[in-house]
C-alpha positions in Angstrom: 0.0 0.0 0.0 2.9 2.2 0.9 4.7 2.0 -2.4 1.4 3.9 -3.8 2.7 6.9 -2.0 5.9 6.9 -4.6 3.5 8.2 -7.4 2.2 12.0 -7.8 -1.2 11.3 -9.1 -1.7 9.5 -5.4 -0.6 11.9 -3.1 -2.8 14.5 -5.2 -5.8 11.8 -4.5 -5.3 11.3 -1.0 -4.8 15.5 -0.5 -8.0 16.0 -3.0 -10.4 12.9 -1.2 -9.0 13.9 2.7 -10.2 17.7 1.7 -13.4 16.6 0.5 -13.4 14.0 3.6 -13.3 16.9 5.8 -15.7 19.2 4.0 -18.0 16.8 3.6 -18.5 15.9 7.1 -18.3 19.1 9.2 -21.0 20.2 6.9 -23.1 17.2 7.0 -25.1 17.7 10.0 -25.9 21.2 9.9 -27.4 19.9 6.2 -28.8 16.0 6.9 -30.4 16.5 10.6 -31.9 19.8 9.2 -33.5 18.1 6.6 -31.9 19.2 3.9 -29.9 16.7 2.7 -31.6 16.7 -0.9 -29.7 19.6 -1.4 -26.3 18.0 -2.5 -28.0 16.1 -4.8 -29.5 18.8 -6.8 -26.5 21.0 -6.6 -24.6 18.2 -8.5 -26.8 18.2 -11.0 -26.5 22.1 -11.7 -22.8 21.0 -11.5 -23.4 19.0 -14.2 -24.6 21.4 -16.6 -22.0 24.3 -15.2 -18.6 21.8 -16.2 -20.3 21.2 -19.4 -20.8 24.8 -20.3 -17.4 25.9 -18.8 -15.6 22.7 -20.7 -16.9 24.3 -23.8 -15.7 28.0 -23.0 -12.8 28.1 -20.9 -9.7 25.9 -20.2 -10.4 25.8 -16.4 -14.2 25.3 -16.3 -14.1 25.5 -12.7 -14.3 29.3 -13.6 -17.2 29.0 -14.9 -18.9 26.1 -12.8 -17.9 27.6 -9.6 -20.3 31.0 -9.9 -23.2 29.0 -12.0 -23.6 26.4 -9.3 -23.4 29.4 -6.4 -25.6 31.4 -8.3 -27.9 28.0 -8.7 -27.8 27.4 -4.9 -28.9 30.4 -3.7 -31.8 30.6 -5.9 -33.0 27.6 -4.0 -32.1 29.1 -1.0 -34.5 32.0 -2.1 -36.9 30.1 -3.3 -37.7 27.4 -0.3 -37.5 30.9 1.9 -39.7 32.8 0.3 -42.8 31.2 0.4 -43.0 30.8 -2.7 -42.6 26.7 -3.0 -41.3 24.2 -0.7 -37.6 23.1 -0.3 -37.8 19.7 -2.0 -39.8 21.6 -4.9 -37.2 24.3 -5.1 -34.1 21.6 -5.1 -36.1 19.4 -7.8 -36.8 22.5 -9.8 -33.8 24.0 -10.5 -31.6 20.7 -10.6 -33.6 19.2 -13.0 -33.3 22.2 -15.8 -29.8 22.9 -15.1 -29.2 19.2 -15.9 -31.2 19.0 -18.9 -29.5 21.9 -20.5 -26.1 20.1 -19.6 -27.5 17.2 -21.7 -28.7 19.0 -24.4 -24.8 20.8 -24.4 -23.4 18.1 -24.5 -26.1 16.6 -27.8 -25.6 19.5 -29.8 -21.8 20.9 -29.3 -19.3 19.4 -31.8 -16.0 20.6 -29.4 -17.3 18.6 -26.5 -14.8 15.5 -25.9 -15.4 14.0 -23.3 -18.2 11.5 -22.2 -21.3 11.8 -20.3 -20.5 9.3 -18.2 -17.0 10.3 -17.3 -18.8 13.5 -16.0 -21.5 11.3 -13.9 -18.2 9.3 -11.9 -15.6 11.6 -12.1 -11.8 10.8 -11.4 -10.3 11.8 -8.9 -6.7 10.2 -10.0 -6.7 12.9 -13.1 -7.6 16.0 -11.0 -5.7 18.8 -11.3 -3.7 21.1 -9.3 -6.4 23.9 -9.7 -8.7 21.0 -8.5 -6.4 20.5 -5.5 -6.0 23.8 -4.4 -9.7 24.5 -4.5 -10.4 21.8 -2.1 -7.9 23.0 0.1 -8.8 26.4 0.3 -12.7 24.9 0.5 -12.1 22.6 3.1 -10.2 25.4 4.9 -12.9 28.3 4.4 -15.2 25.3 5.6 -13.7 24.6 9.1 -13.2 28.1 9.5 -16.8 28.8 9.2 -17.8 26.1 10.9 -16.1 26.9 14.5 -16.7 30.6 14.0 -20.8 30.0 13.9 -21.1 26.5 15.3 -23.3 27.5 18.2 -25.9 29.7 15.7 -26.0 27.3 13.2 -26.3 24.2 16.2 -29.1 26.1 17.1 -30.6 26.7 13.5 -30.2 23.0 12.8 -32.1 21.7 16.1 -34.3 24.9 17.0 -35.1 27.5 14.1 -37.7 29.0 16.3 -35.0 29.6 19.4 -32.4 30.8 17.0 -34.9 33.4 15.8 -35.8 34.3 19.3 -31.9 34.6 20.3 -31.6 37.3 17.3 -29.4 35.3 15.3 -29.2 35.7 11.5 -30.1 32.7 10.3 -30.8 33.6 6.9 -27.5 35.2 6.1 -25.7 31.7 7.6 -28.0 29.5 5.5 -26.9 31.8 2.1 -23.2 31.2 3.8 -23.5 27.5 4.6 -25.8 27.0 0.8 -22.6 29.1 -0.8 -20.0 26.9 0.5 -21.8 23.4 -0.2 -22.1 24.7 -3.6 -18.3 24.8 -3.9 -17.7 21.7 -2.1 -19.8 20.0 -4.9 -18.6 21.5 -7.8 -14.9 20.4 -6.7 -16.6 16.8 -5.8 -18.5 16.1 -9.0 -15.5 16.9 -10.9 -13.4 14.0 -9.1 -16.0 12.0 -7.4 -19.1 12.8 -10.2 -22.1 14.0 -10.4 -24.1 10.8 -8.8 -21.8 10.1 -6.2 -20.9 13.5 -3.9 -23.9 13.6 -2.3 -23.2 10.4 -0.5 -20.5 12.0 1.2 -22.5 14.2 3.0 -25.3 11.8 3.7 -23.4 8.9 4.7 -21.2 10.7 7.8 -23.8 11.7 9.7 -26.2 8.9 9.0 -23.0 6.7 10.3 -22.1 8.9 13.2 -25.4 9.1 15.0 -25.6 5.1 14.8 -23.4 5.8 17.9 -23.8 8.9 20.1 -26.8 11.0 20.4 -24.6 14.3 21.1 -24.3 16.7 18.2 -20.6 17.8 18.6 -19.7 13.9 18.8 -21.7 13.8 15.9 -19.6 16.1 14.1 -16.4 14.9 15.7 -17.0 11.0 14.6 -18.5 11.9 11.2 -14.9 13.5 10.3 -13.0 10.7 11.5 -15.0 7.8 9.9 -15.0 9.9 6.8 -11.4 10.6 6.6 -10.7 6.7 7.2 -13.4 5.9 4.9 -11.9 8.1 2.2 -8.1 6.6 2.6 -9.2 3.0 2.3 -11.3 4.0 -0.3 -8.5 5.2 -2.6 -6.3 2.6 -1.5 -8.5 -0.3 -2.6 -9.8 1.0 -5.8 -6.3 1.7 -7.3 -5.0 -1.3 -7.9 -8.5 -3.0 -8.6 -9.3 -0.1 -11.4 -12.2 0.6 -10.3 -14.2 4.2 -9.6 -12.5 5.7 -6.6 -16.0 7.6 -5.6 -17.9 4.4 -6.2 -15.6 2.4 -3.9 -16.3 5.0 -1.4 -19.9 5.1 -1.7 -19.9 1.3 -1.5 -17.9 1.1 1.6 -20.1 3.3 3.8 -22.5 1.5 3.2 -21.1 -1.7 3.6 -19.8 0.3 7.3 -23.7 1.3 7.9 -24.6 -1.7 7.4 -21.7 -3.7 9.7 -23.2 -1.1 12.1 -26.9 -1.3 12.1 -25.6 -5.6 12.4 -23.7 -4.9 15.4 -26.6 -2.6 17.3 -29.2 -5.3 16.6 -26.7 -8.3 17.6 -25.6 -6.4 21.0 -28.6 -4.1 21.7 -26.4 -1.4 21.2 -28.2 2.5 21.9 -26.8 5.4 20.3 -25.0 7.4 23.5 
């Protein structure tokens, strides 16, 4: 396993994955216990659409991917807080036409090279160095924001009415916390894909909470099963050739379900 580490393209994996490992899972239960969780699913399909279009206009679509899929995810945002329509409507809404232009993109330009389905899985073994810099600077802006407001958006996540009562500005934190998930995926679906990164931030929490009821521990646990998830991930699928974010995915669940065996064998509670 160790001789991997001789090989660029492996240390820019590990750096890439652990970054997204980390994002991933601090924002995971601010997003999954508030019941928005549908949210990374539709923001990877506006990702979709935004690497198509900036594939086709720029040599660095994340140029154009990162702004399209900000711009996408706080028109949700508006949307499910404006009374206008309900979250899941908003989410299905906007993911759904952003993805069917990226198909039709893709149908009707003659300079696009490059497969649908090499956007759907990604790679994370060809990523770039703009790629890894991006999710180190996201991961960092991530944890950053993440200690500065845990206790507002802790309170958001479990309490909106208290948090509105106790003055804080929960709107501004969700167009904060909505602008940085947007990033995260964009990096994500370009090395994990479009159908995969929304697993990582389910999975983490989902995992997490099988074992302790407190939310920092929560938090805490999510990052480190994530990280080690991520690793092994990366680690197995190499020399097996297989889909780095679909070893990943298939791995947490394999963990959830070793899990949910062991709570039900043992009459384990969640502490």
């Amino acid at each position: 396993m160790f001789s991997l580490l001789q090989y660029d393209f492996i240390i820019h994996a590990l750096f890439i994955g652990l970054s997204l490992a980390l994002s991933a899972a601090l924002i995971s239960p601010f997003l999954v216990l508030n019941q928005q969780a549908m949210i990374a699913d539709g923001l990877a399909h506006v990702s979709f659409a935004g690497l198509v279009i900036g594939l086709l206009f720029a040599n660095q679509p994340l140029i154009i991917a990162i702004p399209f899929v900000i711009l996408a995810s706080l028109l949700i945002k508006y949307l499910a807080t404006s009374d206008k329509m309900n979250s899941d409507a908003a989410i299905g809404l906007v993911a759904s036409v952003s993805f069917a232009i990226g198909l039709i993109v893709i149908k009707k330009s003659s300079g696009f090279h490059l497969s649908a389905e090499s956007m759907l899985v990604g790679n994370i073994f060809t990523a770039t160095r703009l790629d890894l810099i991006l999710s180190l600077i996201t991961s960092g802006l991530i944890l950053i924001f993440i200690l500065r407001f845990y206790r507002p958006l802790f309170l958001m996540t479990y309490d909106d009415e208290y948090a509105k009562f106790a003055k804080i500005k929960g709107k501004t934190l969700g167009y904060l916390l909505s602008l940085l998930s947007a990033v995260f995926i964009v990096i994500g679906v370009r090395t994990i894909g479009t159908l995969l990164i929304s697993a990582f931030i389910v999975f983490p929490s989902i995992l997490a909470s099988q074992w302790t009821k407190s939310f920092r521990m929560t938090v805490i646990l999510g990052v480190i099963i994530s990280l080690v998830v991520v690793i092994t991930g990366i680690f197995v699928a190499h020399p097996l050739e297989i889909p780095v974010g679909s070893t990943i995915v298939v791995l947490y669940a394999v963990l959830l379900l070793f899990m949910l065996a062991i709570k039900r064998l043992f009459h384990i509670k969640a502490s």
